[in-house]
VOBA-1610 file (N, C-alpha, C; in pm, whole numbers, padded with zeros to 5 digits, always signed):
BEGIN
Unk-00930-01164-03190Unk-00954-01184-03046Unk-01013-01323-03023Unk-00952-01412-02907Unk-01004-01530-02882Unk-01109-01486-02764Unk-01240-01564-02842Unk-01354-01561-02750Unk-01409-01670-02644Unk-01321-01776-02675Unk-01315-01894-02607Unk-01301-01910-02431Unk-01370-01989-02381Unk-01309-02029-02280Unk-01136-02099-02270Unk-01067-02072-02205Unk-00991-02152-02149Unk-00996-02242-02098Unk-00879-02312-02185Unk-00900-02530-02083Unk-00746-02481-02028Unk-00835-02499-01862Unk-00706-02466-01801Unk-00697-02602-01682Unk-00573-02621-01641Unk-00598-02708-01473Unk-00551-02611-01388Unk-00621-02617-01272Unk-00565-02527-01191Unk-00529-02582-01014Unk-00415-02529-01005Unk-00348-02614-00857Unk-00353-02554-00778Unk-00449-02584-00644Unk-00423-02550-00499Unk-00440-02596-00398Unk-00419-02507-00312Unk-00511-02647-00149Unk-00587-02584-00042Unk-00505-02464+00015Unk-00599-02414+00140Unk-00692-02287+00089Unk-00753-02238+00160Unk-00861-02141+00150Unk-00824-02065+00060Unk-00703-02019+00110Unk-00647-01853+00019Unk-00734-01892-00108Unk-00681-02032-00169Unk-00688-02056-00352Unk-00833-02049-00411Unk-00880-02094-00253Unk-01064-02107-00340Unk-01110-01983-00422Unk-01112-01923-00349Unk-01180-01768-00419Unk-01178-01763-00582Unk-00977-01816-00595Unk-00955-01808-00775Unk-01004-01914-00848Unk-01021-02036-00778Unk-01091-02100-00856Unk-01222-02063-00882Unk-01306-02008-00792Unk-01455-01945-00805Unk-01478-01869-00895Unk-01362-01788-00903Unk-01370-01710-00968Unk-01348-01738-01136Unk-01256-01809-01139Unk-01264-01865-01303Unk-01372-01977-01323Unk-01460-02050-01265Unk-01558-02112-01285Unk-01692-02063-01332Unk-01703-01906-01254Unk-01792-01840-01247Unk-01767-01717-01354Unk-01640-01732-01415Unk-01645-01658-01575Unk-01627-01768-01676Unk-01637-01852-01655Unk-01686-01992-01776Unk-01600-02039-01812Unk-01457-02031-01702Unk-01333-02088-01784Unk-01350-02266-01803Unk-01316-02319-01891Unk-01314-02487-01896Unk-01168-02496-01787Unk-01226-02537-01662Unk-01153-02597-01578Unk-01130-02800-01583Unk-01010-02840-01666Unk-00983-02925-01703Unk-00987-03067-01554Unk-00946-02990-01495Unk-00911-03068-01339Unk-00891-02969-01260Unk-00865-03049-01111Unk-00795-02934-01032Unk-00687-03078-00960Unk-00598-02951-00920Unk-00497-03039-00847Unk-00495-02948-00718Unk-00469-03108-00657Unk-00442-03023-00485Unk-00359-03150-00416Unk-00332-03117-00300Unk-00247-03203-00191Unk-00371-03313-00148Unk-00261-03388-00095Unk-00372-03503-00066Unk-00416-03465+00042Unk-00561-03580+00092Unk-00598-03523+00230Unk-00511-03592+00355Unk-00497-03434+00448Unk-00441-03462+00551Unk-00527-03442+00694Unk-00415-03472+00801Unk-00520-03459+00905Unk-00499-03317+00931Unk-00663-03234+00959Unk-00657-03100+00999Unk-00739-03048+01133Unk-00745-02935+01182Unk-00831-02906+01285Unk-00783-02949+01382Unk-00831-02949+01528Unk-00799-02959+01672Unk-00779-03122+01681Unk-00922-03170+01605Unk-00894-03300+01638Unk-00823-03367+01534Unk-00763-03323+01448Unk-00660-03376+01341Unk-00702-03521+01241Unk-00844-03475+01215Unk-00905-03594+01143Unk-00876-03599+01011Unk-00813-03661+00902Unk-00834-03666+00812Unk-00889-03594+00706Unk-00876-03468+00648Unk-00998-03412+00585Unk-00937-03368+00447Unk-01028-03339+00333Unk-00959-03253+00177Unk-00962-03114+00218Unk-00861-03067+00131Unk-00836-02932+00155Unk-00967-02857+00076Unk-00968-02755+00125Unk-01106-02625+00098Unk-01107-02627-00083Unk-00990-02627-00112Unk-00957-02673-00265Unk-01069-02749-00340Unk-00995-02882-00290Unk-01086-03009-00343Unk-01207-03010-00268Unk-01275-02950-00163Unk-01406-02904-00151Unk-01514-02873-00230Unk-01393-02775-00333Unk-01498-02661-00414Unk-01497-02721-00525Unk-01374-02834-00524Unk-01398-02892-00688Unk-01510-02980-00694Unk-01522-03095-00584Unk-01651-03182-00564Unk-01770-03074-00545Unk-01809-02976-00524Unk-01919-02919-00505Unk-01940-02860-00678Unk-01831-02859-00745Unk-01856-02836-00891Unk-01878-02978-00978Unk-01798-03024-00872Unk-01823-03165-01000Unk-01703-03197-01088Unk-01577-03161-01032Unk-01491-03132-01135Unk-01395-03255-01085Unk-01327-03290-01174Unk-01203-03424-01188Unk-01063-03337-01066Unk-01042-03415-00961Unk-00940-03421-00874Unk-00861-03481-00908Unk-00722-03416-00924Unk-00556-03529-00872Unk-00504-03461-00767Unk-00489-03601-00700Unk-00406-03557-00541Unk-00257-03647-00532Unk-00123-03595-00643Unk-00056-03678-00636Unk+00020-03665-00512Unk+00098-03772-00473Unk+00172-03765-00362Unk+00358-03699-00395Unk+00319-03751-00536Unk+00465-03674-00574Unk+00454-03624-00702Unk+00521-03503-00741Unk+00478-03463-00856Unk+00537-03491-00964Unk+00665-03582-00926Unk+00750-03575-01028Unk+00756-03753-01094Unk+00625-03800-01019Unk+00606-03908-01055Unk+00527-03923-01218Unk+00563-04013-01271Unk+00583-04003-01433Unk+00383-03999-01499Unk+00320-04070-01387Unk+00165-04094-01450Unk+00094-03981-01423Unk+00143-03886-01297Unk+00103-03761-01321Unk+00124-03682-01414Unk+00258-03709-01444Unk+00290-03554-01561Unk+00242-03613-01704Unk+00225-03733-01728Unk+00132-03804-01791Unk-00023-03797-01813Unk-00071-03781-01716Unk-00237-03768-01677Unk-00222-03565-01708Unk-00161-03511-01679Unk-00156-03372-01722Unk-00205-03383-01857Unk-00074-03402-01938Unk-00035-03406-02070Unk-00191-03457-02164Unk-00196-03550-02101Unk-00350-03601-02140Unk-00504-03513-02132Unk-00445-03413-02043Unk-00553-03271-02016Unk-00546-03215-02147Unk-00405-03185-02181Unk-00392-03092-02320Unk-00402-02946-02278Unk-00344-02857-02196Unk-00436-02790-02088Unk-00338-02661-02195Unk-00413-02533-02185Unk-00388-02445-02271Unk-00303-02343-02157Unk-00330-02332-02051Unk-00279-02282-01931Unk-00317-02395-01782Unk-00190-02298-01691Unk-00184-02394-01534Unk-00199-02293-01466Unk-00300-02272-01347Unk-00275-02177-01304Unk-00264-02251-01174Unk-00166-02167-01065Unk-00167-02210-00933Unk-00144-02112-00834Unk-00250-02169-00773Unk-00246-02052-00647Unk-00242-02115-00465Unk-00065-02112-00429Unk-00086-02163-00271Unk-00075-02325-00297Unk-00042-02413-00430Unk-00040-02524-00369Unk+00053-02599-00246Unk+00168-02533-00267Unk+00186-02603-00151Unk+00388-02665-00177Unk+00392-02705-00314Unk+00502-02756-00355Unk+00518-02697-00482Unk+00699-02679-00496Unk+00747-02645-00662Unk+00683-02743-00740Unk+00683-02674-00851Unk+00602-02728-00976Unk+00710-02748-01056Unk+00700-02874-01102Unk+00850-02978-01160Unk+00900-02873-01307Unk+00978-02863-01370Unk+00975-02840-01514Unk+00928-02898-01609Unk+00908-03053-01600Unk+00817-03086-01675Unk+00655-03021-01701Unk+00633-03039-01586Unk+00482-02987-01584Unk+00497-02813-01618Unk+00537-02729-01546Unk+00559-02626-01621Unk+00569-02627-01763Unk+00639-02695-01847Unk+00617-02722-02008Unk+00522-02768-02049Unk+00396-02777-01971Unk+00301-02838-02071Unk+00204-02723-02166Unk+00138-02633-02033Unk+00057-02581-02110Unk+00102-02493-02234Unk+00005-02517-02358Unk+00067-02450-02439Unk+00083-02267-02431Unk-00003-02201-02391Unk+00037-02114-02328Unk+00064-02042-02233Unk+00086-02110-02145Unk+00195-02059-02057Unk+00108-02120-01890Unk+00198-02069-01771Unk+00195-02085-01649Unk+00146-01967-01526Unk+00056-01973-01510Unk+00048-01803-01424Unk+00002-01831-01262Unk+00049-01744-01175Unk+00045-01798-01041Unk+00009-01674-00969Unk-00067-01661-00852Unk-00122-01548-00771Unk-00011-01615-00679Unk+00028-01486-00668Unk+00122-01420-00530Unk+00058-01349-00454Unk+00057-01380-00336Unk+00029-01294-00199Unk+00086-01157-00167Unk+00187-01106-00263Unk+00287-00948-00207Unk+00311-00916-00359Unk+00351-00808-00336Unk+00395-00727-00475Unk+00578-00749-00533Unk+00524-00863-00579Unk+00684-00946-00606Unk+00764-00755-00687Unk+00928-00775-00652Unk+01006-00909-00618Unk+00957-00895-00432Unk+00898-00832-00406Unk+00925-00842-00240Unk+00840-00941-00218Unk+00872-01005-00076Unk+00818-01092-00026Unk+00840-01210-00127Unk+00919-01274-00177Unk+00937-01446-00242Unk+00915-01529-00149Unk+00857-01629-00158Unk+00867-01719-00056Unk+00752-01816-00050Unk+00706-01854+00087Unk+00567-01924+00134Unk+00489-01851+00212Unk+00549-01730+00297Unk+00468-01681+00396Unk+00495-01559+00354Unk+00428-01518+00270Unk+00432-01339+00231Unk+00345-01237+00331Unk+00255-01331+00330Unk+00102-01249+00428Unk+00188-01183+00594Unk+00237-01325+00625Unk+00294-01341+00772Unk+00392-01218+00776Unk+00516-01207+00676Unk+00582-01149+00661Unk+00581-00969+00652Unk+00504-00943+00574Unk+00442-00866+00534Unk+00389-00757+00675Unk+00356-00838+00728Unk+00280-00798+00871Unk+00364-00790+01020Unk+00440-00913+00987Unk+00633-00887+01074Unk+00678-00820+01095Unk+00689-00740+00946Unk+00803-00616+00943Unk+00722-00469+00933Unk+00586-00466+01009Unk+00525-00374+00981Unk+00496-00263+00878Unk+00491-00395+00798Unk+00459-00292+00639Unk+00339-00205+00610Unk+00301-00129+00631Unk+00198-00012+00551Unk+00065-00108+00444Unk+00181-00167+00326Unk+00100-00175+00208Unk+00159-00317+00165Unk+00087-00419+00133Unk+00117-00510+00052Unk+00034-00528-00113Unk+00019-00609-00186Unk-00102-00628-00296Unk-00054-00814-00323Unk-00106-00824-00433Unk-00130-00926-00528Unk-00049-00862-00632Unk+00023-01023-00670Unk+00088-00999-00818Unk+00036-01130-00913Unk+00030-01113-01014Unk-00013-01249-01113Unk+00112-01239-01184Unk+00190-01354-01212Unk+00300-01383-01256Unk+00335-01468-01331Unk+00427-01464-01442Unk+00439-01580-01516Unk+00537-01669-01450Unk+00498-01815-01454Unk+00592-01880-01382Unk+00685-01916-01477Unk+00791-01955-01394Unk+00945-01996-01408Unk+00984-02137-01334Unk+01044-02202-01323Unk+01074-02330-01222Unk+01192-02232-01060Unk+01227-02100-01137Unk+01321-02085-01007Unk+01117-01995-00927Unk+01144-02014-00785Unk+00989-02017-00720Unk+00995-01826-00732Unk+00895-01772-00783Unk+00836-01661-00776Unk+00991-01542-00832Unk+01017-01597-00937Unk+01089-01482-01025Unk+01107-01490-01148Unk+00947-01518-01194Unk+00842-01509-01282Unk+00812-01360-01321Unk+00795-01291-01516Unk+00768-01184-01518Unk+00627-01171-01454Unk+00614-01048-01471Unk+00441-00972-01397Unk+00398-00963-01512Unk+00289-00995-01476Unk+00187-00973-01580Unk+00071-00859-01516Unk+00024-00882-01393Unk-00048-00754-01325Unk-00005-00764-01211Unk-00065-00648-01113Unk-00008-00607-00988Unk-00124-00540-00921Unk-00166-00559-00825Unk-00256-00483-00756Unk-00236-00427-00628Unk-00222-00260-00571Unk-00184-00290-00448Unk-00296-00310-00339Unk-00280-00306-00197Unk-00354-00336-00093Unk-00300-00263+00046Unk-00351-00171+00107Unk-00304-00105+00247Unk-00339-00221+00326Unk-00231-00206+00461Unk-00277-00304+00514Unk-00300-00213+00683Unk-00454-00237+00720Unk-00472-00139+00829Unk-00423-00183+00972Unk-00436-00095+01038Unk-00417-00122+01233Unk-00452-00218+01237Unk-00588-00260+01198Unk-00643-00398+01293Unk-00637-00524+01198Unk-00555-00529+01094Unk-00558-00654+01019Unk-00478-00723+01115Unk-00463-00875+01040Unk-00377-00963+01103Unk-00387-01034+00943Unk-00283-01119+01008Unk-00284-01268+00903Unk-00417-01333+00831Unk-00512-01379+00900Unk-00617-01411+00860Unk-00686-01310+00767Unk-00685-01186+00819Unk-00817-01094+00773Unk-00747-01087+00622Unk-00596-00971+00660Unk-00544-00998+00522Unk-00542-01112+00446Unk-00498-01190+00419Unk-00547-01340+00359Unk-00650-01284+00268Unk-00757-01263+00335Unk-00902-01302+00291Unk-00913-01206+00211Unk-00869-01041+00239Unk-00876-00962+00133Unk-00762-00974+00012Unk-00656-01025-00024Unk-00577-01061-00088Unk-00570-01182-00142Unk-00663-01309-00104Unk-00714-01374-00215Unk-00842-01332-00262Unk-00909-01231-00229Unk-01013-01182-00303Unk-00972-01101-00424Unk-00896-01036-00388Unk-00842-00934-00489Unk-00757-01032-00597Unk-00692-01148-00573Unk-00616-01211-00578Unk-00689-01295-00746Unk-00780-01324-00722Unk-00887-01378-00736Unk-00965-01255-00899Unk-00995-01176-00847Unk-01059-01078-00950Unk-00934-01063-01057Unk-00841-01032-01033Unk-00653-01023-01106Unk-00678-01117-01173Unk-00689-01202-01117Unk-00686-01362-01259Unk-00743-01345-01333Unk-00915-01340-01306Unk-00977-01329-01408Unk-00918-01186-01539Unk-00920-01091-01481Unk-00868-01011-01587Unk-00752-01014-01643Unk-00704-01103-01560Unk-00550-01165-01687Unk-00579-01215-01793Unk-00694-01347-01748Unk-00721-01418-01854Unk-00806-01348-01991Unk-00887-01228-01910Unk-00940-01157-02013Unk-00863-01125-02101Unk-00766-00999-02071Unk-00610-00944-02112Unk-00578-01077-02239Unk-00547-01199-02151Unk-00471-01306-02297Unk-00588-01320-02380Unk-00733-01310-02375Unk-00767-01352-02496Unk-00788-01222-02581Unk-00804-01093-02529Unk-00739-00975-02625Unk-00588-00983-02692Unk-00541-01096-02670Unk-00407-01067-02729Unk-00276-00952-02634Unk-00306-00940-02485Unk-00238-00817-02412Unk-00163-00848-02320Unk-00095-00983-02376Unk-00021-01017-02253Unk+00083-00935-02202Unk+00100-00922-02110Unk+00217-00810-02031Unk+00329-00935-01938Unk+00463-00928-02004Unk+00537-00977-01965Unk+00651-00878-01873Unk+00655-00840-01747Unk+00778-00688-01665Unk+00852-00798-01588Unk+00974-00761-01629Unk+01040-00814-01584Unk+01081-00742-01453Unk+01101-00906-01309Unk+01127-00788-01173Unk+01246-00753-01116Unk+01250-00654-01040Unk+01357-00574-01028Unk+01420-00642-00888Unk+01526-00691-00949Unk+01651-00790-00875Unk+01695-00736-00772Unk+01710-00581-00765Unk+01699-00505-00646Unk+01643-00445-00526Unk+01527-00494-00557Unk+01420-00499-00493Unk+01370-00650-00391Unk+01453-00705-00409Unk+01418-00868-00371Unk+01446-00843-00215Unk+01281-00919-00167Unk+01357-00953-00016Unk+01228-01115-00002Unk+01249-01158+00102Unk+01231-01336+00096Unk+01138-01270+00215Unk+01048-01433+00249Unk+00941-01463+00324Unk+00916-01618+00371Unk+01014-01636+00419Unk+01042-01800+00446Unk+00957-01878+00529Unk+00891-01990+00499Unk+00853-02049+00594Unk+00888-02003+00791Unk+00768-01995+00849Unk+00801-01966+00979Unk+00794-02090+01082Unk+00938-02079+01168Unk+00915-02237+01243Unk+00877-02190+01403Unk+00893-02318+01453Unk+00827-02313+01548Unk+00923-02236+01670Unk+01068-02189+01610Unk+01149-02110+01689Unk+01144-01946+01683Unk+01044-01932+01579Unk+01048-01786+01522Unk+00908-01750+01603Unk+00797-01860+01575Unk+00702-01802+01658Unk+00698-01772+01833Unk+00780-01782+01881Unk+00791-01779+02051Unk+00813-01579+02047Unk+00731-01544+02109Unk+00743-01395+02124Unk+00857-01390+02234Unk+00941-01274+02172Unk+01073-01220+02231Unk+00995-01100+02295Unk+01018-01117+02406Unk+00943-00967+02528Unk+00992-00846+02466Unk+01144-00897+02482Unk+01215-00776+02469Unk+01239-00643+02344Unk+01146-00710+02240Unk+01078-00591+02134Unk+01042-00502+02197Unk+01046-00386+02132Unk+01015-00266+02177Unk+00807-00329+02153Unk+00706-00200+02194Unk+00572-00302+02168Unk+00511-00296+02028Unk+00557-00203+01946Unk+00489-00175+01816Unk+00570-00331+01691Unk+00674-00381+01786Unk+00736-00496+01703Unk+00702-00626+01745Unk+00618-00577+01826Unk+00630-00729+01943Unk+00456-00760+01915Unk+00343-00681+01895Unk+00251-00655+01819Unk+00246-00699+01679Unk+00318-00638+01599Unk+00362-00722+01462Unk+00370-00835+01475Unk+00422-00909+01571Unk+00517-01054+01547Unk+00379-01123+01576Unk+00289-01030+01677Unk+00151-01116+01731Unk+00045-01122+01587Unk+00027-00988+01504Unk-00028-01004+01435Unk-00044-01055+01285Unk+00138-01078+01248Unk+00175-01148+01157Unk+00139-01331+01199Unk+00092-01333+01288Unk+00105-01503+01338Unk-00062-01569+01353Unk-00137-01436+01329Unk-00274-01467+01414Unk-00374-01460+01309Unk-00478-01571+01282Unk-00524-01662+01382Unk-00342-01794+01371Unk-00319-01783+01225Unk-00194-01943+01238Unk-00100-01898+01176Unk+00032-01946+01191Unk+00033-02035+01316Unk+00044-02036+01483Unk+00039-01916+01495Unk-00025-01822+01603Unk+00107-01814+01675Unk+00132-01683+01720Unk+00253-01641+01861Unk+00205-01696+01945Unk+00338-01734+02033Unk+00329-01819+02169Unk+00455-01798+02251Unk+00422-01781+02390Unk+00488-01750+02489Unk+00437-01895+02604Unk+00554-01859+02694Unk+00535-02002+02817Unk+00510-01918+02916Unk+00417-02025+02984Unk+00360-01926+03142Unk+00355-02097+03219Unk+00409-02091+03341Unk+00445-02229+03398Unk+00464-02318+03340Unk+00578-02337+03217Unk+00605-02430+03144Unk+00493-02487+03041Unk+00429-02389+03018Unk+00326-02426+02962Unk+00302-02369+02790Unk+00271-02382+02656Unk+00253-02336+02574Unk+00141-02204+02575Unk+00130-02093+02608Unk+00062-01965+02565Unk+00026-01886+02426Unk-00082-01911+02348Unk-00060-01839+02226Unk-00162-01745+02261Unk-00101-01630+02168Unk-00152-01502+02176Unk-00253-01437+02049Unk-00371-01359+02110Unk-00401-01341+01943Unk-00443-01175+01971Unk-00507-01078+01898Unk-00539-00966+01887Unk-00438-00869+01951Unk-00367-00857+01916Unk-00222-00765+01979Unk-00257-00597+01952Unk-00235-00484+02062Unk-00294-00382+01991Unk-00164-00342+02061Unk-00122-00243+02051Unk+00022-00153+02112Unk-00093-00066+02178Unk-00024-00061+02355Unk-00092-00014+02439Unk-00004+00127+02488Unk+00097+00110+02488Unk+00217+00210+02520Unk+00335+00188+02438Unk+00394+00287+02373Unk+00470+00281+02299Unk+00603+00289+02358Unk+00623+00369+02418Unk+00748+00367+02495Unk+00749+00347+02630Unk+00935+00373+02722Unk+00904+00330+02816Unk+00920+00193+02879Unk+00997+00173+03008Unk+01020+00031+03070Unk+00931-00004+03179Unk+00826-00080+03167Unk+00705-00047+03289Unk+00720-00112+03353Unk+00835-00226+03312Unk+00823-00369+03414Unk+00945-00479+03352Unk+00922-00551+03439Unk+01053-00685+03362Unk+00961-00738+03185Unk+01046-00746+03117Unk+00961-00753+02960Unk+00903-00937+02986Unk+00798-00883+02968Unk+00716-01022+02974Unk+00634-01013+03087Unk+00627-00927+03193Unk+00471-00901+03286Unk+00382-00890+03274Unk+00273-00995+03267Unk+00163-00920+03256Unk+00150-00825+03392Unk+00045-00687+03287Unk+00053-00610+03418Unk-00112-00566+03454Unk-00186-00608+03376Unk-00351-00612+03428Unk-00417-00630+03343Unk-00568-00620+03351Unk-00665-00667+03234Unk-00685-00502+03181Unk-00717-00447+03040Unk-00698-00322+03023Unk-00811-00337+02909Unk-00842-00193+02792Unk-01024-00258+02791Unk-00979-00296+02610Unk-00824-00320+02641Unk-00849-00436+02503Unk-00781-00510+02503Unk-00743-00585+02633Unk-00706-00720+02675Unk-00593-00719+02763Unk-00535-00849+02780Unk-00420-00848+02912Unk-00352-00739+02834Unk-00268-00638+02919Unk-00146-00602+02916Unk-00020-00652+02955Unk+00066-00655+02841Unk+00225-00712+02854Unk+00312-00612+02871Unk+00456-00595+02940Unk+00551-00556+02918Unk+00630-00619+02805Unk+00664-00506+02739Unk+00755-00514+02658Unk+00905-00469+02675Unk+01011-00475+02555Unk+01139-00381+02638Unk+01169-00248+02621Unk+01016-00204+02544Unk+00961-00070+02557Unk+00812-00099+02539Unk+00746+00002+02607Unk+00614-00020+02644Unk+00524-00125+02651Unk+00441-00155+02632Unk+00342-00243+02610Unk+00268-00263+02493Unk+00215-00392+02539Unk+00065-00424+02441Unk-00007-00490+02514Unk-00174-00499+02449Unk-00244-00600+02477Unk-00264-00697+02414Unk-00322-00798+02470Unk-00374-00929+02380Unk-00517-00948+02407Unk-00592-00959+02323Unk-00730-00996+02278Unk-00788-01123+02374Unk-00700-01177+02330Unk-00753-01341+02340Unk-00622-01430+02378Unk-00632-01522+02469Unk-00565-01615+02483Unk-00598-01789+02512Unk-00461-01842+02436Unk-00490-01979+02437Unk-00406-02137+02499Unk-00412-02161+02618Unk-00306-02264+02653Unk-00350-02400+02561Unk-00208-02451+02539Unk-00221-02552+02515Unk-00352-02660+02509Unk-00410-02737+02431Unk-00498-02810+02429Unk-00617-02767+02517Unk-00648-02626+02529Unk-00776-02600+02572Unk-00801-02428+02443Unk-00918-02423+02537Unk-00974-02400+02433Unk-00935-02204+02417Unk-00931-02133+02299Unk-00928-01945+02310Unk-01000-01904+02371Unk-00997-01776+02452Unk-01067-01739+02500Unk-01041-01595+02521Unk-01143-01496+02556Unk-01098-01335+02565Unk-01054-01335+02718Unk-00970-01251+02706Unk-00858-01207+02808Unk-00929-01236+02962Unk-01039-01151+02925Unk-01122-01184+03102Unk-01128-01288+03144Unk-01193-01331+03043Unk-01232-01507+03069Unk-01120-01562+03100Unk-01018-01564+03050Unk-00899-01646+03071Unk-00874-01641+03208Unk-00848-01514+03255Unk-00763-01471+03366Unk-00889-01506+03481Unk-01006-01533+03466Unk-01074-01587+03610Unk-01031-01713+03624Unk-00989-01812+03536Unk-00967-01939+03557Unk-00795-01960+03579Unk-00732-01856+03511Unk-00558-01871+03504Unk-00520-01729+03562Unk-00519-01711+03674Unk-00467-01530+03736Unk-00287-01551+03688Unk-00258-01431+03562Unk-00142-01427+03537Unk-00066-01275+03579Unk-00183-01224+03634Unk-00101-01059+03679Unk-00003-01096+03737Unk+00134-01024+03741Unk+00233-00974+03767Unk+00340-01119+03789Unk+00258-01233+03644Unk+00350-01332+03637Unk+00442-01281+03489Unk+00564-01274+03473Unk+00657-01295+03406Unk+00672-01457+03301Unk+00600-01373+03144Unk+00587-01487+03066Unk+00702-01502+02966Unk+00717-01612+02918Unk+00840-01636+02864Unk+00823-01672+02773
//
């Protein structure tokens, strides 16, 4: 049995990833570097900032690369020069070249957001929550260069309740996400690696979401039209137009399930868990709403300053 720490580098960028890095720091892994995206501009006012990633590495003290391309030769160079025994990556952001995949000597392992093969992709969480799924988990996977059809190595599942959304889940699925690693890494130094190969029949995708997918379609029945709000919320958040204007929506609860109450897209009053919408069956509410370049706000509040009853949103 190897009793050693691991010299590992490990790649990420937004929040989801922190947790796993915490988490292998805080079981004594030799974290060689970390890699993450460079800094971009983030937040309302779009200033310049490092990702939550490279946050946690400067608060450790640990060696940053922020290449701009990966397939540039002094990076996969400056790797190689790690000597790194494993890569782990979680959420960076971009495929990981084949070169770099060949370095560590044993092997490549990556936290997934869904219980591969389902959900492949970038937006598993979002997805997941779209199609009103019940249950998602965490998978730890061996990587491959084709993206996420990598064997399993573990699997964890996760219910996903009424009142989650995007965010909340997130947070419990890189937590869990997070604990998985570490006991992988335990697992390899017992010698227990578990290589399952996944079932090709089982495959369904989770594609990046654009800015044509997020515009809420009224005409969902409301238990789908809810999904689409809570797969999106807090980011990149559902949005509807109300006087030509950008509308995003957040806390979606299905208020009426069936039923045509109105033209789909009415609001039809303030109700005691937010505006009510027509749908092209029943309703929902929304929590909170947000126009364009001002600021969220709960439903009441909104509607003393913007009266949208019995306006038709689009």
């Amino acid at each position: 049995m190897n009793s050693k720490p691991w010299r590992l580098v490990f790649m990420g960028t937004p929040a989801f990833a922190a947790p796993s890095l915490e988490a292998l720091l805080a079981a004594g892994e030799e974290v060689a570097a970390v890699v993450t995206q460079p800094d971009r501009p983030r937040g309302r006012g779009q200033k310049v900032s490092p990702s939550p990633v490279k946050e946690l590495a400067a608060a450790w003290n640990l060696p940053v690369l922020q290449p701009e391309k990966l397939k540039a030769p002094e990076f996969t160079a400056a790797l190689r020069d790690l000597a790194p025994e494993l890569l782990i990556v979680v959420a960076y952001g971009r495929i990981i070249t084949r070169e770099i995949l060949a370095l560590p000597t044993v092997g490549c392992l990556n936290v997934h957001a869904s219980l591969l093969p389902r959900h492949r992709g970038p937006a598993p969480i979002n997805w997941a929550l779209i199609r009103g799924e019940k249950e998602t988990g965490v998978t730890i996977q061996w990587m491959k260069f084709e993206v996420d059809t990598g064997e399993v190595f573990l699997q964890e599942r996760v219910p996903i309740r009424e009142e989650d959304n995007a965010g909340t889940l997130a947070q419990k699925l890189s937590e869990r996400g997070a604990a998985l690693l570490v006991q992988a890494l335990e697992m390899l130094r017992r010698g227990e690696a578990v290589r399952e190969k996944q079932d090709e029949s089982q495959v369904s995708y989770a594609p990046l979401l654009t800015p044509e997918m997020r515009r809420l379609d009224w005409e969902l029945p409301a238990k789908e039209a809810a999904d689409w709000i809570r797969g999106l919320d807090p980011k990149p958040g559902a949005y509807t137009f109300v006087q030509g204007k950008i509308l995003r929506l957040f806390g979606a609860r299905v208020k009426k399930s069936e039923g045509r109450l109105a033209l789909p897209g009415t609001a039809l009053g303030l109700a005691p868990h937010g505006l009510e919408i027509a749908c092209g069956a029943g309703s929902v509410t929304v929590a909170e709403l947000q126009l364009a370049g001002h600021k969220r706000l709960p439903a009441a509040e909104f509607l003393r300053g913007q009266p949208l009853i019995k306006q038709v949103l689009g």
